[in-house]
Backbone bond lengths (Angstrom), bond angles and torsions (degrees), N, CA, C in turn:
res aa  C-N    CA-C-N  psi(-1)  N-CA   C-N-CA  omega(-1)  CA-C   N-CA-C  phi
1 X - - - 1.455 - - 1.525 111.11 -
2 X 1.044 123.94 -29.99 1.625 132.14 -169.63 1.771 97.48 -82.72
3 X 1.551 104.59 -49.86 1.560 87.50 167.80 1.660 128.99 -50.92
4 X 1.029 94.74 -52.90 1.753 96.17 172.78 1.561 118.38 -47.00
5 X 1.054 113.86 -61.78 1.581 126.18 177.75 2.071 97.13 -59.26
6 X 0.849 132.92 -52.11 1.685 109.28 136.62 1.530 150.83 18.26
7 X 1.723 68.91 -80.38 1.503 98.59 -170.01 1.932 94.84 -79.34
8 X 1.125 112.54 -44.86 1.283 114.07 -169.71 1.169 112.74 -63.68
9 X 1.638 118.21 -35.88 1.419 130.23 175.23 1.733 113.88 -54.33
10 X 1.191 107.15 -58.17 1.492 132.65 170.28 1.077 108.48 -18.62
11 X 1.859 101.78 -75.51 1.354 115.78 172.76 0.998 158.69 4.30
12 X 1.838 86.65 -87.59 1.742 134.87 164.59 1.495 110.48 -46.67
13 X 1.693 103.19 -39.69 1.552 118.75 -165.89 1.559 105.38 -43.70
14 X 1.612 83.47 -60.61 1.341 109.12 -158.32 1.638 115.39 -73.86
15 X 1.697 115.08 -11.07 1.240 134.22 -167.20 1.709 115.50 -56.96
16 X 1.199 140.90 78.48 1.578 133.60 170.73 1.376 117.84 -39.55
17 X 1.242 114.93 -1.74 1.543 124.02 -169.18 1.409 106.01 -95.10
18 X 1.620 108.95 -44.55 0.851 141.67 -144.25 1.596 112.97 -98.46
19 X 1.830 106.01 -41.90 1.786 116.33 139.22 1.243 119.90 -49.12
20 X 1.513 137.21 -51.55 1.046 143.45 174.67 1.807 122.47 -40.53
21 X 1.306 94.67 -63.77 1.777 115.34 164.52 1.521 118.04 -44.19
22 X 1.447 95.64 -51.59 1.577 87.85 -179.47 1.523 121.02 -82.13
23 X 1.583 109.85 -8.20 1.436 108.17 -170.74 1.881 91.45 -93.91
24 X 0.632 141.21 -15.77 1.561 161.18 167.75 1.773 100.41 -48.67
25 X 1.547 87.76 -66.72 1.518 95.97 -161.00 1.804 103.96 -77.36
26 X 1.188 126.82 -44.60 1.379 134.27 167.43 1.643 101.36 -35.78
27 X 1.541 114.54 -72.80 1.410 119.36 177.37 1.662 110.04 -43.75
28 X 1.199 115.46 -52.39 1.711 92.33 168.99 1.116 123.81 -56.50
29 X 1.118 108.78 -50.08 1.911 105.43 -171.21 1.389 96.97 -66.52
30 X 1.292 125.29 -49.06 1.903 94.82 177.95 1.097 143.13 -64.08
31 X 1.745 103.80 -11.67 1.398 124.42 160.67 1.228 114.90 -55.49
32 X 1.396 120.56 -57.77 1.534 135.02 178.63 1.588 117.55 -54.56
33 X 1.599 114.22 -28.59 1.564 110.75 -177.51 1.100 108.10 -112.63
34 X 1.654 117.04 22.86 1.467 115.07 158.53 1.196 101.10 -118.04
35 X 1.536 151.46 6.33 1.215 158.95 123.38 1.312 109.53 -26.39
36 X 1.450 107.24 -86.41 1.531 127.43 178.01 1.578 112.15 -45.44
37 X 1.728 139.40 -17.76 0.813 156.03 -128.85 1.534 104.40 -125.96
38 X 1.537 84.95 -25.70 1.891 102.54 -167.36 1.548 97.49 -109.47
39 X 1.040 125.40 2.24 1.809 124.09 -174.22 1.221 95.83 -134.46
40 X 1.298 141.80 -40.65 1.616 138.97 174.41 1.442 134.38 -83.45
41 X 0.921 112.08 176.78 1.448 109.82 156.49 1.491 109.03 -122.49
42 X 1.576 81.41 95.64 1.803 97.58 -167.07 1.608 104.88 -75.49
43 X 1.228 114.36 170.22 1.860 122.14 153.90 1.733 97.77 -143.41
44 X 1.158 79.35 -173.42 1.845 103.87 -176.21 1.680 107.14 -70.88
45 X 1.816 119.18 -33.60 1.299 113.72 173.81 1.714 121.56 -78.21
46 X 1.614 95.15 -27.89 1.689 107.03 -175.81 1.769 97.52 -65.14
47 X 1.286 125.45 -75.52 0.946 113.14 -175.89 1.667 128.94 -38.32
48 X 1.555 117.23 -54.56 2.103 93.37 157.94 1.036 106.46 -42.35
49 X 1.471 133.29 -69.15 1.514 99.44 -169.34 1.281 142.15 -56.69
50 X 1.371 114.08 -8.94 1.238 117.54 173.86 1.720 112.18 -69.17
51 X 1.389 95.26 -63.20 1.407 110.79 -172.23 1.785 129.60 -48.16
52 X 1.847 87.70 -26.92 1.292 111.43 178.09 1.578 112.67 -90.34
53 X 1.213 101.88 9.49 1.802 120.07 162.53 1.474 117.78 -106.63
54 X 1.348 111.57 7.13 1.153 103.29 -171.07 1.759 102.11 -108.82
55 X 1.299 120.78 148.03 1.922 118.86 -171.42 1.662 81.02 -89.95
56 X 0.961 156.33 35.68 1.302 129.71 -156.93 1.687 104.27 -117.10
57 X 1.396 103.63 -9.04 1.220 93.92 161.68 1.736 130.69 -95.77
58 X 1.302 116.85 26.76 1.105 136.80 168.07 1.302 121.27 -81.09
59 X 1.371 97.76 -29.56 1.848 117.37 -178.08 1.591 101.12 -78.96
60 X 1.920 105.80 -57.29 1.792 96.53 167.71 0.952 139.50 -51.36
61 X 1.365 130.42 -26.46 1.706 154.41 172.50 1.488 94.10 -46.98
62 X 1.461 126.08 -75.56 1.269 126.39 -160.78 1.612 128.79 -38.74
63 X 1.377 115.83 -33.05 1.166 113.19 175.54 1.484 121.47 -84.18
64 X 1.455 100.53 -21.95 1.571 113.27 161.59 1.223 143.71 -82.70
65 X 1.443 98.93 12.38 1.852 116.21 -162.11 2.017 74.38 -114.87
66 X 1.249 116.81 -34.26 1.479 128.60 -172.04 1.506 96.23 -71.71
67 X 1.621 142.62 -57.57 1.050 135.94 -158.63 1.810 111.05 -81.28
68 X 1.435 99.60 -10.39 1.614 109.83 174.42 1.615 100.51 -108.36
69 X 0.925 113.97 -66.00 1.970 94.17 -162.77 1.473 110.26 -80.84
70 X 1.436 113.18 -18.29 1.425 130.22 -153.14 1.804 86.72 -84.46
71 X 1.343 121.23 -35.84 1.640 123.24 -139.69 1.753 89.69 -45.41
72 X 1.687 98.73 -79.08 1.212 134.31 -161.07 1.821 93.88 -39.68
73 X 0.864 115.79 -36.81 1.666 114.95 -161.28 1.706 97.78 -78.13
74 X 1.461 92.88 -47.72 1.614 94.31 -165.62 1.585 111.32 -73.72
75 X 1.575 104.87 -23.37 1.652 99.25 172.93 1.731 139.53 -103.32
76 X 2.062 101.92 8.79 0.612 129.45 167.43 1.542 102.56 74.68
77 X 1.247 104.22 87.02 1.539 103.61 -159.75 1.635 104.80 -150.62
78 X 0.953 106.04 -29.08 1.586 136.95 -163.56 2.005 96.27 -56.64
79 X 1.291 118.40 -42.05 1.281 92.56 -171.14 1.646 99.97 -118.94
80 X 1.211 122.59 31.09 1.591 130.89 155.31 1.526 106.11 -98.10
81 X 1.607 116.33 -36.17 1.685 115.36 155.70 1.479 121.81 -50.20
82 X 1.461 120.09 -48.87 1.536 136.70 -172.58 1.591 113.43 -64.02
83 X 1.737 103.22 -30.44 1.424 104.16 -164.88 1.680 100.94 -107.70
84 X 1.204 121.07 35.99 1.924 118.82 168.35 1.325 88.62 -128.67
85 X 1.071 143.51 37.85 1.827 138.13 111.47 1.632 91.28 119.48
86 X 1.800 120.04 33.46 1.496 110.04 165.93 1.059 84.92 -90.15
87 X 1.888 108.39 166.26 1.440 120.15 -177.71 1.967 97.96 -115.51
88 X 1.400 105.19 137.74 1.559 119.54 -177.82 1.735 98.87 -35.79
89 X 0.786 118.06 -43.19 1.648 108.29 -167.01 1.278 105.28 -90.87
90 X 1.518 132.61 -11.44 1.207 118.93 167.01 1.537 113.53 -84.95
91 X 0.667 112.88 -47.52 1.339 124.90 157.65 1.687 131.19 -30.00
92 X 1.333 107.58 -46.88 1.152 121.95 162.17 1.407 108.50 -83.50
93 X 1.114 147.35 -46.23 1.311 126.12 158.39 1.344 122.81 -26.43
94 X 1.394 107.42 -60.19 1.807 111.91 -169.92 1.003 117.64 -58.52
95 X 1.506 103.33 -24.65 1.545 106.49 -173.72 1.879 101.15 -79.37
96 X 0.973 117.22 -40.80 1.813 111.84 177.91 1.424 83.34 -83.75
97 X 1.185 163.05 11.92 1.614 117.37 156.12 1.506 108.12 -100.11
98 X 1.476 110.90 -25.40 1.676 109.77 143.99 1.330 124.67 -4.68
99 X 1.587 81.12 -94.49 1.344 108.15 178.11 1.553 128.17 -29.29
100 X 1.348 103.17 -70.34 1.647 136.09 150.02 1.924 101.40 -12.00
101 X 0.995 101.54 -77.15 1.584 116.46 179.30 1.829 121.44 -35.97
102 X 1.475 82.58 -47.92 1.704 102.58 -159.35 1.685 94.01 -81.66
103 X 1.372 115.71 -33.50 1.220 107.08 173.58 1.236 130.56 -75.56
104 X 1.586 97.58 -32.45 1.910 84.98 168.69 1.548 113.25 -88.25
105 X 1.393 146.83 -6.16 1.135 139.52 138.01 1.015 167.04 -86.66
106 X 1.992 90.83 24.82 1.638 142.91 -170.98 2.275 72.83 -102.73
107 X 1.404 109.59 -74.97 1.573 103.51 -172.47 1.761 121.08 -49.02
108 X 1.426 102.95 -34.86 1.728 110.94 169.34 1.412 117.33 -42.00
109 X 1.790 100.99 -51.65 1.369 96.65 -164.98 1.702 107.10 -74.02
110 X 1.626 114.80 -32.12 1.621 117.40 -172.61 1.539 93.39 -60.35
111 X 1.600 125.35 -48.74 1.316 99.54 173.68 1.439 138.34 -46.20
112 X 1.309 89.01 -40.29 1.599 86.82 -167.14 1.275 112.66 -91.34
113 X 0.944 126.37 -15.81 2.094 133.80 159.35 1.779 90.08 -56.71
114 X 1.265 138.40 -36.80 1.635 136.26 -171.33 1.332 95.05 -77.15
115 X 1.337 119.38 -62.62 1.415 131.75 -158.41 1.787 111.00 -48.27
116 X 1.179 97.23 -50.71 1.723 108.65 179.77 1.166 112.79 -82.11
117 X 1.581 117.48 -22.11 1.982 89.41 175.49 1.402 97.98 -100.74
118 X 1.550 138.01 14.25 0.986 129.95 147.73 1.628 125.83 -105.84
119 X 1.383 104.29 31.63 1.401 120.55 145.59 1.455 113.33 -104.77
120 X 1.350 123.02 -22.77 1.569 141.45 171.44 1.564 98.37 -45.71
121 X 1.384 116.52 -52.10 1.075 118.13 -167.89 1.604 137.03 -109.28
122 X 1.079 115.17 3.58 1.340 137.36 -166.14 1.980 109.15 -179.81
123 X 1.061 124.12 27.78 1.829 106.90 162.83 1.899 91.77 73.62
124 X 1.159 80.10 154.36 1.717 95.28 175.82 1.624 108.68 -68.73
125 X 1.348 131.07 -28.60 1.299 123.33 -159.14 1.290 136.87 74.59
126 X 1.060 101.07 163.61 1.738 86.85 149.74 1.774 161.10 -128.86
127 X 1.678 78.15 162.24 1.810 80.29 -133.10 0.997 123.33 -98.98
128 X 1.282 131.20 86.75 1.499 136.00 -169.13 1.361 112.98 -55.01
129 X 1.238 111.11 102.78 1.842 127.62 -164.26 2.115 104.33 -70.61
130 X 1.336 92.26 -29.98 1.688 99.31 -160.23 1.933 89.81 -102.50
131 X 0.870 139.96 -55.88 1.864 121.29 144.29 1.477 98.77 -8.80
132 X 1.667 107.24 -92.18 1.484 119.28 -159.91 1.744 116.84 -31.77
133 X 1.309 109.70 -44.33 1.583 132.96 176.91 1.377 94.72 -52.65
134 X 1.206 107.01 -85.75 1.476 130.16 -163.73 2.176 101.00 -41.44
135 X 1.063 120.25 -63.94 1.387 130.03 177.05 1.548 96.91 -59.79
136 X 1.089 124.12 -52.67 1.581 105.29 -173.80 1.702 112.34 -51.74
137 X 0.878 108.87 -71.89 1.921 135.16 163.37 1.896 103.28 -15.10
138 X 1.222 102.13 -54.76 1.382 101.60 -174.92 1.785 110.72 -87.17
139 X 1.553 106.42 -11.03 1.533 94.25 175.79 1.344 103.55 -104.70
140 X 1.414 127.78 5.71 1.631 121.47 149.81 1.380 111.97 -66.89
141 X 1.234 131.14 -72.11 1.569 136.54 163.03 1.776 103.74 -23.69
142 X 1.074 111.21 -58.24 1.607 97.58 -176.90 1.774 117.55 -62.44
143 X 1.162 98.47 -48.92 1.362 104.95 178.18 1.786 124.00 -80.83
144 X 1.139 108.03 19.08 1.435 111.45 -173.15 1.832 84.65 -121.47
145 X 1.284 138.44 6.79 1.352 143.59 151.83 1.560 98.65 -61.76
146 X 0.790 113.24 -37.17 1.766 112.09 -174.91 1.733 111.60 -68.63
147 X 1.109 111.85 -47.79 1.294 143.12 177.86 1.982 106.57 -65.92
148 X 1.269 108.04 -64.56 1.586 94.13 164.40 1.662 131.85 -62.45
149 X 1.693 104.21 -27.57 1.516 108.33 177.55 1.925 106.81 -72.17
150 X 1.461 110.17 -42.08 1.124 122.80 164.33 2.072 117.51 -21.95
151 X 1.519 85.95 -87.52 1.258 98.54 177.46 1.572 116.84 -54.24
152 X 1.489 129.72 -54.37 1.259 113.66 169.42 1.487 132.68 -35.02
153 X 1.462 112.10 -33.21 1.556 118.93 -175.75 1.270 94.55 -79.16
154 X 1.020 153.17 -40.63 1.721 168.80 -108.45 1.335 78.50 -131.21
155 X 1.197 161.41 -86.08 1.469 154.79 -103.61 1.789 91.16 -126.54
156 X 1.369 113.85 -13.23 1.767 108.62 167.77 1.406 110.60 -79.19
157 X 1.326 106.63 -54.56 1.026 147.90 -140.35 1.572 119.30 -70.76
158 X 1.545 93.67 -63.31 1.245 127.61 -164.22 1.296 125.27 55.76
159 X 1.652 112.12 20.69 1.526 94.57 165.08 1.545 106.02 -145.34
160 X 1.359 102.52 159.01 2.064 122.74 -146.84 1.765 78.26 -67.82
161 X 1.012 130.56 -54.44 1.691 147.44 -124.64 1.830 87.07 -85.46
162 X 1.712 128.96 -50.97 1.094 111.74 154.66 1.107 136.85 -74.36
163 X 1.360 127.20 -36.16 1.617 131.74 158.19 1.630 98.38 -22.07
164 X 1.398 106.61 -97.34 1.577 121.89 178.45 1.738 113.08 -14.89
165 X 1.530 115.35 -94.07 1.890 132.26 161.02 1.947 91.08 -15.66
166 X 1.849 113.91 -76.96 1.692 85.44 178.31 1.607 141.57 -56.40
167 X 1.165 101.29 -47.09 1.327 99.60 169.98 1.578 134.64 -42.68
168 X 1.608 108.99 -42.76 1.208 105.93 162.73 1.970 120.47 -83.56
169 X 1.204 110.55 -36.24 1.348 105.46 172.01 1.987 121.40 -56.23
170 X 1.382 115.34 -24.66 1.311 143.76 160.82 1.906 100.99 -29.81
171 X 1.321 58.38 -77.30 1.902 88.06 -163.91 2.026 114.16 -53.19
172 X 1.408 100.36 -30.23 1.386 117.61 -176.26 1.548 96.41 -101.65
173 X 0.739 126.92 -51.66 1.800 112.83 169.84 1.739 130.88 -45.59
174 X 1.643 79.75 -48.56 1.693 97.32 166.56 1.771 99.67 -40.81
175 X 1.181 85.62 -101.66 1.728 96.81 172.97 1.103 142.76 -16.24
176 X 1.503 125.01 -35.70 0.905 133.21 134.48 1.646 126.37 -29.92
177 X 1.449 104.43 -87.25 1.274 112.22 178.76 1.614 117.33 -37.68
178 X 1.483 113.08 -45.58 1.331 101.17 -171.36 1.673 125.52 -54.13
179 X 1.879 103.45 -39.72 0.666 99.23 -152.83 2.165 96.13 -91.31
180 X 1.362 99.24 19.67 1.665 106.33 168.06 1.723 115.97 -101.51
181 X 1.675 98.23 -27.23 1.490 99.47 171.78 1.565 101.26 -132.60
182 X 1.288 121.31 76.91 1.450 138.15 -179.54 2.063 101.50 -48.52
183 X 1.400 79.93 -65.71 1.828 100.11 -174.56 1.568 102.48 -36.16
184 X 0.974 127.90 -47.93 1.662 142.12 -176.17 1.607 94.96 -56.24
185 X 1.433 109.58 111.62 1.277 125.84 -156.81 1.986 105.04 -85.78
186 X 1.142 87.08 -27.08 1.936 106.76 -176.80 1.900 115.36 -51.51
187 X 1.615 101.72 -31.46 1.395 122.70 175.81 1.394 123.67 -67.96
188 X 1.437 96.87 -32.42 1.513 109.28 176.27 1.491 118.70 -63.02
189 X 1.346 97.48 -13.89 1.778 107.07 -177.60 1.246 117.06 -102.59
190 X 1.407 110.00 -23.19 1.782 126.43 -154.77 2.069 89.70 -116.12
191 X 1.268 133.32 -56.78 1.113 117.54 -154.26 2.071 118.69 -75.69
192 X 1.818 86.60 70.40 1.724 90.40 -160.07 1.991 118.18 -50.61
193 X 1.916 97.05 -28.27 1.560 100.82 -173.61 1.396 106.15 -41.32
194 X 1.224 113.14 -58.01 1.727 140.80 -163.97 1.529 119.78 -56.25
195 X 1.569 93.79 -28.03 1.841 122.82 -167.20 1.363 86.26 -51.63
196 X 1.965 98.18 -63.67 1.577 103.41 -147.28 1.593 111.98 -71.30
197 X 1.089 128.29 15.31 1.868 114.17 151.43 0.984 107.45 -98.44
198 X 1.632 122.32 30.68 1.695 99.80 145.95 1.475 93.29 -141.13
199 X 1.234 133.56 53.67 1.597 155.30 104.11 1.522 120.92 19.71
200 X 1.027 83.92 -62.36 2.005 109.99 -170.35 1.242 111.72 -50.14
201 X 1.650 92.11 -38.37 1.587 108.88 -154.11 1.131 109.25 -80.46
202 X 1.513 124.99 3.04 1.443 142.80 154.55 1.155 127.42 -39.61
203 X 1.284 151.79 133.71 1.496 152.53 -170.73 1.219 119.20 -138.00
204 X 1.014 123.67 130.52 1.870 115.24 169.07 2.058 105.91 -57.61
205 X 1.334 109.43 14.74 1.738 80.54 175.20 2.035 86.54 -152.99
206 X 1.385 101.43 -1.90 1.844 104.94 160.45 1.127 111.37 -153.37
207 X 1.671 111.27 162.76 1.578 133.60 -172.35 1.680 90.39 -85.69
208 X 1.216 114.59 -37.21 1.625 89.52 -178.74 1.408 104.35 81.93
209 X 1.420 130.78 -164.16 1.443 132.91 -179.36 1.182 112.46 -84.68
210 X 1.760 121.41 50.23 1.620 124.33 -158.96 1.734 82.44 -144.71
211 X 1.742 111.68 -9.08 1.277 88.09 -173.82 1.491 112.23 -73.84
212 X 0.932 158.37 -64.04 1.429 163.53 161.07 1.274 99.89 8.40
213 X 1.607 109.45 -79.47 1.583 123.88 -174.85 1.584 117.69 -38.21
214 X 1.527 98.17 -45.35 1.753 110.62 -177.42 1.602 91.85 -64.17
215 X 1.539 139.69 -66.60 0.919 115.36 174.25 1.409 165.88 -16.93
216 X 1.581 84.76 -50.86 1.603 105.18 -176.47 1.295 121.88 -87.17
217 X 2.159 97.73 -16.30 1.705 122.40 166.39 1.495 109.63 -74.97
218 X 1.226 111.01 -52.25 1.767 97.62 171.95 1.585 119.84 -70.69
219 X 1.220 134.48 -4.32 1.258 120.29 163.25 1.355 117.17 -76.69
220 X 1.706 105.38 -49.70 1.640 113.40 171.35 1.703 109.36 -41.75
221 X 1.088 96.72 -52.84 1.807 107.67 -156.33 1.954 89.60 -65.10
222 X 1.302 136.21 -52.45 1.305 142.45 -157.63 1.239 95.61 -88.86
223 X 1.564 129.71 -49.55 1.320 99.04 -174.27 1.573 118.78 -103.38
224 X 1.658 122.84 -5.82 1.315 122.04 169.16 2.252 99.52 -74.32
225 X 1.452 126.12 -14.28 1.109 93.51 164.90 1.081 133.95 -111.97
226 X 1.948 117.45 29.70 1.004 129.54 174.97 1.616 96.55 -89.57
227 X 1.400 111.65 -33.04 1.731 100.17 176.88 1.372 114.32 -89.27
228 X 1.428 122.41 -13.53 1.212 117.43 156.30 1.451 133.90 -51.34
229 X 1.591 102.55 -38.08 1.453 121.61 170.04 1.605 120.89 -61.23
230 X 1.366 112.60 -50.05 1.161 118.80 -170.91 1.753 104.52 -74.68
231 X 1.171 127.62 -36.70 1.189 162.99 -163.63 1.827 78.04 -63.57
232 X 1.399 116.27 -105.54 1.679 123.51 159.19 1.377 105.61 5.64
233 X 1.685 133.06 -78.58 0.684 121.46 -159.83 1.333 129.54 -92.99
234 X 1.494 125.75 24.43 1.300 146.14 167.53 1.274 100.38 -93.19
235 X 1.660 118.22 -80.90 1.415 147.74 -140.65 1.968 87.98 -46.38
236 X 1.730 98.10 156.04 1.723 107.72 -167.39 1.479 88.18 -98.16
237 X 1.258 98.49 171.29 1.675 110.67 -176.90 1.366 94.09 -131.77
């Protein structure tokens, strides 16, 4: 399994798609904390919190949940990988601890592109390290909902183009609805985009108004990738 996750690393390294994306996404967020920078009296701690209010990295995820689980599918690769003696479930592991990885150090870097131009402008602050922990931790779990709905459509499906179209239509429907049938108590668990502006409210010793959301993300995430798994290891190639 560690070879694979490797191999995927390797990859990515080498990915022009994948330079592109991140210089994309860096350039927004520094756009955004020299915005915030120019109307506030920003620091190095205000800005994570800002940024870590923002759903917007749910939208960046998608093409990267595509360049890891999507690769093999989209380049027809998937069962010349399967047949040099990896086994389907190892395999599918690597691919979510991949994943897993890239997402919390896809959020590291938006922090820390925030963190420094809001030391640019106001001192680092101060910075509640065990908050910071605690909120990071819970916006992997939220945002790796994207990543299990992802792959399920992808592993029904078999193709990147609906995987991708659901995942984001998912996420914007959700949202929608909630905020048309608020009272409908079921949303409070499921509408994760929406969760994260109230982020903050995170604590190193409570979830704050994130508990619901964290909920309804660890059931999705635990039990959509136990059927994801089994799912993997049926489905024909």
């Amino acid at each position: 399994m560690i070879n694979l996750m490797r191999a995927d690393f390797y990859r990515l390294r080498h990915s022009r798609a994948l330079l592109i994306w991140e210089i994309l996404i860096g350039g927004v967020t520094a756009a955004k904390t020299i915005d915030w920078g120019l109307k506030r009296n920003l620091t190095g701690w205000l800005a994570v919190r800002l940024v870590n209010n923002s759903a917007s990295l749910f939208i960046w995820l998608l093409p990267l949940v595509m360049m890891v689980v999507g690769h093999d599918f989209s380049q027809g690769l998937l069962k010349d990988t399967l047949t040099i003696g990896i086994s389907r479930r190892r395999y599918f592991l690597s691919k979510m601890a991949t994943m897993g990885l890239i997402t919390l150090l896809q959020l590291l870097m938006v922090q820390l592109i925030a963190f420094l131009g809001g030391v640019i402008f106001g001192g680092a602050g101060l910075v509640q390290w065990a908050d910071w922990l605690a909120q990071l931790l819970v916006y992997v779990v939220i945002a790796f909902t994207e990543v299990t709905t992802i792959t399920l459509v992808l592993y029904w499906s078999g193709s990147t183009t609906a995987a991708l179209a659901v995942g984001f239509l998912a996420l914007l429907a959700i949202a929608i609805l909630h905020v048309q049938f608020g009272h409908i108590n079921l949303f409070a668990y499921t509408d994760w985009m929406l969760a994260i502006n109230r982020l903050t409210t995170v604590h190193s010793n409570t979830l704050g108004a994130m508990t619901k959301p964290v909920i309804g993300a660890a059931a999705l995430v635990i039990g959509g990738g136990i059927v994801n798994g089994l799912r993997f290891e049926k489905m024909s190639l």
